[in-house]
Residue, then its C-alpha position, 0 to 999 in steps of 0.5 A: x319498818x318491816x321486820x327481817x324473817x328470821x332463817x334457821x340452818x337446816x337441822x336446827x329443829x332436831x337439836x332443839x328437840x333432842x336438847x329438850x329431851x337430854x334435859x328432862x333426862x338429866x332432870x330426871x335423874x338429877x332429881x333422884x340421884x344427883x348431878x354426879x351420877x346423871x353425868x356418868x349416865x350420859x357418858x358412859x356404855x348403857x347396857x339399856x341402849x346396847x352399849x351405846x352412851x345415853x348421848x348418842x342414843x339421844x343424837x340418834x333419835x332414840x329418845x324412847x330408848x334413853x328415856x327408858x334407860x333413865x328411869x331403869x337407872x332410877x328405879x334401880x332395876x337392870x338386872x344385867 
């Protein structure tokens, strides 16, 4: 019997890549400051991403800019 190909809607591969990327984020941050403080990071104004939240940056493919902002959040150095 031949197998059925599996479709996958349109977009499909951008999610999966961006829910990889929000959880070595929040595995990172959890790791070093604990889960309470990696779920305010994701839902609150980040002045590393010019006042958007981690979350959009992360939807809007700007991955390098919220891997950056975790690890500032990390090593405790925004100076703003």
């Amino acid at each position: 019997m031949a197998r059925a190909e599996i479709v996958l809607p349109d977009g499909y591969a951008a999610f999966l890549g961006g829910l990889k990327r929000s959880g070595r984020c929040w595995t990172m941050l959890d790791d070093a400051e604990g889960e309470h403080v990696a779920h305010a990071w994701f839902i609150a104004a980040n002045p590393w991403l010019g006042y958007d939240t981690p979350v959009t940056a992360i939807r809007d493919d700007r991955f390098k800019d919220a891997a950056t902002a975790t690890q500032a959040v990390i090593d405790d150095s925004f100076s703003g």
